[in-house]
C-alpha positions as CSV (number, residue, x, y, z in Angstrom):
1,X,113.2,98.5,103.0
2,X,110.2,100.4,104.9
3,X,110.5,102.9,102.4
4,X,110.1,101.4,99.2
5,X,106.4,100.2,100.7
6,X,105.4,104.0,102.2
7,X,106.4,105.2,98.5
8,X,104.3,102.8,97.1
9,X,101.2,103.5,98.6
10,X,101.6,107.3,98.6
11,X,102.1,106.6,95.0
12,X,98.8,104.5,94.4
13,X,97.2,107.2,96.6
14,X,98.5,109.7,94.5
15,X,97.0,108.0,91.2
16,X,94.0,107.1,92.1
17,X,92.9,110.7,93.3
18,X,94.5,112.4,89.8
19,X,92.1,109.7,87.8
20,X,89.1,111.1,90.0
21,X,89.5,114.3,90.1
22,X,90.8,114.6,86.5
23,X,87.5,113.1,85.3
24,X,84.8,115.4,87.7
25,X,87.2,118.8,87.6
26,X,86.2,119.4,84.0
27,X,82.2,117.9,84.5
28,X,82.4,120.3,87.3
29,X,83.6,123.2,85.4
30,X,81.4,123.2,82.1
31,X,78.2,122.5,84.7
32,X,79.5,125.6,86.6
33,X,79.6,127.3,84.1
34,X,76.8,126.3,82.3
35,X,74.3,127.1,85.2
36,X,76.2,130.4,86.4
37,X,77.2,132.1,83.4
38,X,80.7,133.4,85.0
39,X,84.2,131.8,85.6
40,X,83.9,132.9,89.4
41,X,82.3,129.7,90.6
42,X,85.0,127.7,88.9
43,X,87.4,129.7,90.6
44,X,86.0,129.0,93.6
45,X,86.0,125.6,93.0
46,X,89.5,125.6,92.0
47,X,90.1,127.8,95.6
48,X,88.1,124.7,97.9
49,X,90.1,122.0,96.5
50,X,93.2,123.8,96.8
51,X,92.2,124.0,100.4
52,X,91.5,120.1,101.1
53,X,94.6,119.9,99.6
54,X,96.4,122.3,102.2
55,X,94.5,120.8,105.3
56,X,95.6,117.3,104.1
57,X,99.4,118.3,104.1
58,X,99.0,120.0,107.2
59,X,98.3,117.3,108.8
60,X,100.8,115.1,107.5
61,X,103.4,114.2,110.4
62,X,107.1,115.1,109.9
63,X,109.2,111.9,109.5
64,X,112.6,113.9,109.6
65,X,114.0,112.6,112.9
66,X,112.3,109.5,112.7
67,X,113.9,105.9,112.6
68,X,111.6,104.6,109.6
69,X,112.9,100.9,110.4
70,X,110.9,100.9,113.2
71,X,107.6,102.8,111.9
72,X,104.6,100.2,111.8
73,X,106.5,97.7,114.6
74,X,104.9,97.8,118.1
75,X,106.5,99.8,120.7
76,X,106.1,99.6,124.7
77,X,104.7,102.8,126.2
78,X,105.3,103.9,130.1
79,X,103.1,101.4,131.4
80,X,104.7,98.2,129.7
81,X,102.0,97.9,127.3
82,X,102.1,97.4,123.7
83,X,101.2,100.5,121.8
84,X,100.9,101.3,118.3
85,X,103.7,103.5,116.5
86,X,102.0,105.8,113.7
């Protein structure tokens, strides 16, 4: 069952962000181009987002060796307190 909601909301995620950057990407490009005269600013463009997009998996955790039953429950640290599981 934890799964079914994670995949839903990397799914909405995932939406969302193709409607807004399908509608600016082109904007972007014809007023990039437009103002500079060359397809190297697009390019460049094209190069930026593709790195968001690599420092945004990077920092995704792995989830391999993880019990996902008990992702999101509260778990007692060293000192008997509750701590958050992430």
């Amino acid at each position: 069952m934890p799964g079914r909601p994670r995949y839903s909301g990397v799914s909405i995620g995932y939406q969302l962000s193709s409607i807004a950057a399908g509608a600016v990407t082109p904007l972007m490009a014809v007023a990039l181009l437009k103002h500079y005269h060359s397809g190297t600013p697009i390019a460049w463009y094209v190069a930026i987002c593709g790195a968001v997009s690599l420092v945004a998996v990077l920092s995704y955790r792995e989830t391999k060796d993880r019990d996902l039953a008990s992702v999101g429950e509260p778990a007692v640290d060293r000192d008997n307190s509750l701590a958050r599981t992430s």
